[in-house]
ZASE-831181 format. One line per field, with one value per residue: residue in one letter; x, y, z of N, C-alpha, C, O, CB in turn. Coordinates in steps of 0.2 Angstrom, whole numbers. Glycine has a CB too. Layout:
# residues N
residuo = c(A | ...) .
n.u = c(X | ...) .
n.v = c(Y | ...) .
n.w = c(Z | ...) .
ca.u = c(X | ...) .
ca.v = c(Y | ...) .
ca.w = c(Z | ...) .
c.u = c(X | ...) .
c.v = c(Y | ...) .
c.w = c(Z | ...) .
o.u = c(X | ...) .
o.v = c(Y | ...) .
o.w = c(Z | ...) .
cb.u = c(X | ...) .
cb.v = c(Y | ...) .
cb.w = c(Z | ...) .
//
This chain:
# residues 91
residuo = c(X | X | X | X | X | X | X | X | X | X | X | X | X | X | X | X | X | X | X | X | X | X | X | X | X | X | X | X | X | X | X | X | X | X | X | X | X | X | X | X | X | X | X | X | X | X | X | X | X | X | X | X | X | X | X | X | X | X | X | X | X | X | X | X | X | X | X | X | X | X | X | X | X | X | X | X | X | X | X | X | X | X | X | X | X | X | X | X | X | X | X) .
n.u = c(773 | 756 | 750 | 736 | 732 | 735 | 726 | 714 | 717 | 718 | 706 | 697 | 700 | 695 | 679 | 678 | 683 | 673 | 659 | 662 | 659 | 645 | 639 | 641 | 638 | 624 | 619 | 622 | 614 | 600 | 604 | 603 | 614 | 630 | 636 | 640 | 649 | 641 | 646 | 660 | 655 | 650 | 663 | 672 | 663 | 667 | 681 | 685 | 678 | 666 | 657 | 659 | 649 | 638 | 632 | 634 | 623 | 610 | 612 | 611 | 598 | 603 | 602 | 596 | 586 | 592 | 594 | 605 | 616 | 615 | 619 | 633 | 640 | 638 | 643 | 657 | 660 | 661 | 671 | 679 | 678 | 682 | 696 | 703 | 701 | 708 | 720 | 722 | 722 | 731 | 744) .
n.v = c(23 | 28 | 28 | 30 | 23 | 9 | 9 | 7 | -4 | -16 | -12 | -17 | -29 | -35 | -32 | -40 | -52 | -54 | -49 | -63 | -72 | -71 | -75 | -87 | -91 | -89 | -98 | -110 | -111 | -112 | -123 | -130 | -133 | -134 | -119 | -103 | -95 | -81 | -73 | -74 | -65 | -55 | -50 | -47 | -38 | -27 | -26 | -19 | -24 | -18 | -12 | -23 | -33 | -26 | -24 | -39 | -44 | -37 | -40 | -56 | -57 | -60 | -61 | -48 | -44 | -44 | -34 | -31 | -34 | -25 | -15 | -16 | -16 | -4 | 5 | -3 | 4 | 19 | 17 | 13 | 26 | 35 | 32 | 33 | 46 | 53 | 49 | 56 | 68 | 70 | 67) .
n.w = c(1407 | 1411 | 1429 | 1428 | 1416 | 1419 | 1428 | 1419 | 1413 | 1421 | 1427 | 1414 | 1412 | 1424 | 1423 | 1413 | 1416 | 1428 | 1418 | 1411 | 1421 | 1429 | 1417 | 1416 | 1430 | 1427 | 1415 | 1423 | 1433 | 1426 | 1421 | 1433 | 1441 | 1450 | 1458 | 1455 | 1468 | 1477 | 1487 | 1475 | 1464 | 1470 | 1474 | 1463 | 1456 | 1465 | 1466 | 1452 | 1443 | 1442 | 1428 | 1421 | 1429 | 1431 | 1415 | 1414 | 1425 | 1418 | 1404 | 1405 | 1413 | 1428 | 1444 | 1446 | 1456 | 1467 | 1480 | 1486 | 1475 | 1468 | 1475 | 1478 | 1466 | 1460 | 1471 | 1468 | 1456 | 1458 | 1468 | 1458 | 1451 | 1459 | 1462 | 1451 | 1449 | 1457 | 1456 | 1442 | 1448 | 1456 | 1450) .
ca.u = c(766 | 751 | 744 | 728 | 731 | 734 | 721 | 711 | 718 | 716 | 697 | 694 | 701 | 690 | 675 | 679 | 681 | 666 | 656 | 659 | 658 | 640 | 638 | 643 | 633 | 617 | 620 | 624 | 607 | 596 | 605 | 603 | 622 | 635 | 634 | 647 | 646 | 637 | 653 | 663 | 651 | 650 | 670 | 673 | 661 | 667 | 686 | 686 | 673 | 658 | 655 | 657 | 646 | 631 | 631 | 632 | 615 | 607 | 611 | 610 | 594 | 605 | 604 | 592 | 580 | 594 | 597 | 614 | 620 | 614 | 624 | 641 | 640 | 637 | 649 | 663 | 662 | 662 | 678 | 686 | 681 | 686 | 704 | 704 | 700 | 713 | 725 | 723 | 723 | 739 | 747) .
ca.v = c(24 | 32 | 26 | 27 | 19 | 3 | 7 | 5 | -11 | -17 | -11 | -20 | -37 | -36 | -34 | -44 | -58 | -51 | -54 | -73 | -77 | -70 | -74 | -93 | -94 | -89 | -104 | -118 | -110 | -114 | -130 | -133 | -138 | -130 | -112 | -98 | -94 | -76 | -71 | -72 | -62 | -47 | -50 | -47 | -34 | -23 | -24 | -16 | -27 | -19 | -12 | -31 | -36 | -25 | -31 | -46 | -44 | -34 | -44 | -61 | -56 | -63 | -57 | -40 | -45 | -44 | -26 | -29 | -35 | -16 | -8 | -17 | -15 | 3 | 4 | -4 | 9 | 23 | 16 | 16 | 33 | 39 | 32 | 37 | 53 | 53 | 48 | 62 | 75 | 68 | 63) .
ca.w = c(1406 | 1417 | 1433 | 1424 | 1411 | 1423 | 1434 | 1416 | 1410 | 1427 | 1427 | 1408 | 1414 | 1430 | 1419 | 1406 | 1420 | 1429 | 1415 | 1409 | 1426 | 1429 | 1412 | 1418 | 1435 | 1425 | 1413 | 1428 | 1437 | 1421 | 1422 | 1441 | 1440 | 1454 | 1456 | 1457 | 1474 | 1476 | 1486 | 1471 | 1462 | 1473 | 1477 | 1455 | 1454 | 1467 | 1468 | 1447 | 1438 | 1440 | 1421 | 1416 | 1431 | 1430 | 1410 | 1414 | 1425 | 1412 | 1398 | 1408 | 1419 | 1432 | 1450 | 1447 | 1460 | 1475 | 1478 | 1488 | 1468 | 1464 | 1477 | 1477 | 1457 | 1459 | 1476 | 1465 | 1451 | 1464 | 1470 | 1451 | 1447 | 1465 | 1462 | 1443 | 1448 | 1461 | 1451 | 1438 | 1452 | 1461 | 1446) .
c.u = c(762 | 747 | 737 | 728 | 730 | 730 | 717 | 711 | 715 | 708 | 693 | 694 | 697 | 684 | 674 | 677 | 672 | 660 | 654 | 657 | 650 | 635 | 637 | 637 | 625 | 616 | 618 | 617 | 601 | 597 | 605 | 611 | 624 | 636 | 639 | 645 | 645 | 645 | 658 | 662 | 652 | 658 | 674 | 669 | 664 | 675 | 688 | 682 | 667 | 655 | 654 | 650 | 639 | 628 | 630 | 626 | 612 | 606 | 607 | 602 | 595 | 605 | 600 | 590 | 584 | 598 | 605 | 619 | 619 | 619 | 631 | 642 | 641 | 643 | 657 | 663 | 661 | 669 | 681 | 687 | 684 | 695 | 707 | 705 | 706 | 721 | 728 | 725 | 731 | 745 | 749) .
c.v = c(27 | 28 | 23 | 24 | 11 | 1 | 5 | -4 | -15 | -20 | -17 | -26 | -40 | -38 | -39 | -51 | -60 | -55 | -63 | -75 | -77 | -70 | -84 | -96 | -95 | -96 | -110 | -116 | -113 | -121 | -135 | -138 | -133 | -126 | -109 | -96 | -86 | -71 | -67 | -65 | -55 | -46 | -45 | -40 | -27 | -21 | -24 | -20 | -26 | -17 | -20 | -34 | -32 | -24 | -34 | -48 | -43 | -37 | -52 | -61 | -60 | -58 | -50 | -41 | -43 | -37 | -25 | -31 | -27 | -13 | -8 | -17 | -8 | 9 | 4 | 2 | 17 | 22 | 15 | 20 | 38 | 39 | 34 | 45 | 57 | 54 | 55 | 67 | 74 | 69 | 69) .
c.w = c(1412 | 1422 | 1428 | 1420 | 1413 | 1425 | 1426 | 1414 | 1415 | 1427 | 1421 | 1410 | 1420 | 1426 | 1417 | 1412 | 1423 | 1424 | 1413 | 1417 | 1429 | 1424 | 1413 | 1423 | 1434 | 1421 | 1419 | 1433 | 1434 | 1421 | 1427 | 1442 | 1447 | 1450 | 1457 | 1465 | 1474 | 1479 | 1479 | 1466 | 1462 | 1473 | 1468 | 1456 | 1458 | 1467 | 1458 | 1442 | 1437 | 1433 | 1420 | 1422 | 1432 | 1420 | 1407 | 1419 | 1422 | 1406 | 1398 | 1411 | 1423 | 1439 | 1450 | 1452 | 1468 | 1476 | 1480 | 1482 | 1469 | 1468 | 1477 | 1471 | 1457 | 1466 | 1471 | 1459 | 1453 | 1466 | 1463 | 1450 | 1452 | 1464 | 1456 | 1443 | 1455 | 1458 | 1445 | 1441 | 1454 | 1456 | 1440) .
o.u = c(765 | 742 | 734 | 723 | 726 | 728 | 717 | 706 | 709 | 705 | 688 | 689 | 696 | 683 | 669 | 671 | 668 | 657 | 649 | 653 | 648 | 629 | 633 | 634 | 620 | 613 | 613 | 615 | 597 | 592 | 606 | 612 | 620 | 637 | 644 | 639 | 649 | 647 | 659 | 666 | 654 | 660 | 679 | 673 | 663 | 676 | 692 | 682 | 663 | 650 | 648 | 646 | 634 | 622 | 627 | 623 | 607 | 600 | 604 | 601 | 590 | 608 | 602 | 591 | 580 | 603 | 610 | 625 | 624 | 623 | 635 | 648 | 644 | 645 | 661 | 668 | 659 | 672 | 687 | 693 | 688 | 698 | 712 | 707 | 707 | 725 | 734 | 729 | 735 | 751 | 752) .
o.v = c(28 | 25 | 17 | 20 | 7 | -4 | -1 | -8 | -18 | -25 | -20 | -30 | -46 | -43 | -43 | -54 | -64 | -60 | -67 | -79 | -82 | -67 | -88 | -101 | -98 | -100 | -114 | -120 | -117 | -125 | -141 | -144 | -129 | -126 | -112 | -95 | -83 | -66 | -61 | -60 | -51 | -40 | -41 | -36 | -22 | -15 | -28 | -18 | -29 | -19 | -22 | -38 | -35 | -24 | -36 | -54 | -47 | -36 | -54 | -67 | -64 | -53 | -47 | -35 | -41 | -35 | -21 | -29 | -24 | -9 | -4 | -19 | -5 | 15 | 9 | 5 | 21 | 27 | 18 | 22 | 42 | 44 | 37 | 49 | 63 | 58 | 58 | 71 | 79 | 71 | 67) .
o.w = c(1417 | 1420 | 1427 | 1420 | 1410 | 1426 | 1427 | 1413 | 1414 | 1428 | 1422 | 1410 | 1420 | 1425 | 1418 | 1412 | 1422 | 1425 | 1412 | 1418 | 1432 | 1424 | 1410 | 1422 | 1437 | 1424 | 1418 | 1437 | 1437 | 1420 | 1427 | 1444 | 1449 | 1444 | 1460 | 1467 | 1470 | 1476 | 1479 | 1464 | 1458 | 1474 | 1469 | 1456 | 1456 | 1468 | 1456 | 1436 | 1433 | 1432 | 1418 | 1420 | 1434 | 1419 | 1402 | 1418 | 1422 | 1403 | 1393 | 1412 | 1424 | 1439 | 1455 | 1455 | 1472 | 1473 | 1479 | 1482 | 1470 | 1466 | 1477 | 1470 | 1452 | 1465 | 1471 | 1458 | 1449 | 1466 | 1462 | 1448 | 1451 | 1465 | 1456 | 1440 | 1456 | 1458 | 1445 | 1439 | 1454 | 1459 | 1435) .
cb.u = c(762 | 745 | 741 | 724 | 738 | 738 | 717 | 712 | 728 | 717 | 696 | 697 | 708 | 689 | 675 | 688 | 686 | 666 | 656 | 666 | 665 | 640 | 644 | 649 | 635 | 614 | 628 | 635 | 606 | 598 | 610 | 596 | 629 | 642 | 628 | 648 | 651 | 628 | 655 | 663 | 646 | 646 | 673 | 671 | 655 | 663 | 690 | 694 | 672 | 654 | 660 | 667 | 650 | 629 | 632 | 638 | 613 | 610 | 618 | 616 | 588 | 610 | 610 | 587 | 577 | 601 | 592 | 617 | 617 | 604 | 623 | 644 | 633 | 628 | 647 | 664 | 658 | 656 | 679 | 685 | 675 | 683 | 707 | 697 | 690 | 713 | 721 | 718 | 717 | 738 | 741) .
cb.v = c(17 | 36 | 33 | 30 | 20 | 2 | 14 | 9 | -13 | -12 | 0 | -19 | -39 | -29 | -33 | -44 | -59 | -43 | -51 | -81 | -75 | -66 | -69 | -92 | -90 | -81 | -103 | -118 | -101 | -112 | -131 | -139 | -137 | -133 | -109 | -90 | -96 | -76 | -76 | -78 | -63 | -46 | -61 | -54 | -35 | -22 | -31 | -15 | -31 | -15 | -10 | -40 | -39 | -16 | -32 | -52 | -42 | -30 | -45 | -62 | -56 | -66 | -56 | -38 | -54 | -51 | -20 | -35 | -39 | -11 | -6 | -22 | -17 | 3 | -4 | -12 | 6 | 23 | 10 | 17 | 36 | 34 | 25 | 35 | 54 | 47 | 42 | 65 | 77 | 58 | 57) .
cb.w = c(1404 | 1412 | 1437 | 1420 | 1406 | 1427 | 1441 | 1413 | 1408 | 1430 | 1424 | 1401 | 1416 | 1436 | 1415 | 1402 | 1427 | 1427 | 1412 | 1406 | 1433 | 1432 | 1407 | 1421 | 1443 | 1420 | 1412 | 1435 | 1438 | 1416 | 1421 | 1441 | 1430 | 1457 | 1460 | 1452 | 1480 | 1481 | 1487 | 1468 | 1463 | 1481 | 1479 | 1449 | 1454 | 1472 | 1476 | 1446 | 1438 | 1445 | 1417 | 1415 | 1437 | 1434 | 1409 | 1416 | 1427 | 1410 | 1395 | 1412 | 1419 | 1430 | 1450 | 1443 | 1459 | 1477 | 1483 | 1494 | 1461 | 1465 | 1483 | 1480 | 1452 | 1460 | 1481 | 1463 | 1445 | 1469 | 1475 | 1445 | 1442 | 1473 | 1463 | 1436 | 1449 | 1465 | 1446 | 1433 | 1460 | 1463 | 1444) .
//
């Protein structure tokens, strides 16, 4: 199989987590319960989750307000398509 193909799978399961988990901490915020730590957040969104984690701001209206969400969401999917696009040239 293709690099890319992994770097995708990869990328979908980042998401995927991405989202419940900022899909989660909006939840336990409503609830005033223990929060995800904001760490985690930005840590998911930028190391291949940020589709599922600007999503799950969007859909959730969780976290819009803090612009450092906006840029490590938008940071991390600049480093996908930087290595996806690596990948194909290399490859």
């Amino acid at each position: 199989m293709e690099p890319i193909f992994y770097l995708l799978i990869v990328c979908a399961a980042m998401s995927l987590v991405a989202f419940v988990f900022y899909g989660a901490d909006k939840r336990k915020a409503k609830k005033g319960a223990w929060r995800v730590p904001e760490k985690v957040l930005l840590y998911l969104s930028f190391f291949g989750g940020a589709p599922g984690g600007i999503l799950g701001m969007l859909l959730f209206r969780h976290k819009t307000r803090h612009w450092y969400f906006w840029l490590v969401n938008f940071l991390g999917l600049a480093l996908v398509a930087g290595l996806a696009a690596a990948l194909l040239l290399l490859l």
